[in-house]
N, C-alpha and C positions, 0 to 999 in steps of 0.2 A: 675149467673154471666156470661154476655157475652164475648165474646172475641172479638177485634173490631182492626184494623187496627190503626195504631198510639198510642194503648194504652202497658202498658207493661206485661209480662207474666211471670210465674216462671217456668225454667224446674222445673220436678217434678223427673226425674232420670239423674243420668248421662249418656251421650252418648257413644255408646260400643268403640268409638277410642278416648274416652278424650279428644273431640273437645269441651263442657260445660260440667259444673256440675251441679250439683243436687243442687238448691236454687239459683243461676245466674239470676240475672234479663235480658230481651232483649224486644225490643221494638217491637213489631208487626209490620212489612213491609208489610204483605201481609195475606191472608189467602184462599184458594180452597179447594172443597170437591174432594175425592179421585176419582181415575176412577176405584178403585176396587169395586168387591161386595158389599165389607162392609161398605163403604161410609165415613169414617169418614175423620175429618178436616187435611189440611196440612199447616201450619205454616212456613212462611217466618221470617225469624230470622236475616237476611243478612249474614248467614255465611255458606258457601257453604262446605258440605259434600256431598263425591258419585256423583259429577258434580249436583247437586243440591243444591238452596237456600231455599229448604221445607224440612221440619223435621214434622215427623209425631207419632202420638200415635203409642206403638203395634195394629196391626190392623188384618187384614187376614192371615197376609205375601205376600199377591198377589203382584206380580210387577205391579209398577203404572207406570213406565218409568218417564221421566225429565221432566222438566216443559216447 
């Protein structure tokens, strides 16, 4: 299953400040690969946590800075 821009997505945890929950549907705004190591996807949701509209997997922990 891809993940595509316009389509919709399920968190799959909750967020640690309870800005979604775990099963919430959001509509894919956006999508980029990480500027860390580890590479993985960041996910625009349009709802902005940490000065950011990307929400990401656990991933390295590296900071990636804002978009």
């Amino acid at each position: 299953m891809a993940i595509e821009v316009g389509k919709d997505v399920v968190a799959i945890k909750d967020h640690s400040k309870g800005i979604y929950k775990q099963g919430q549907i959001h509509r894919c705004l956006g999508i980029r690969q990480s500027s860390c190591r580890c590479k993985h996807f960041q996910i625009n949701i349009g709802i902005y946590a940490h000065s950011s509209v990307y929400h990401l997997p656990n991933g390295c922990g590296e900071e990636t800075g804002s978009p």
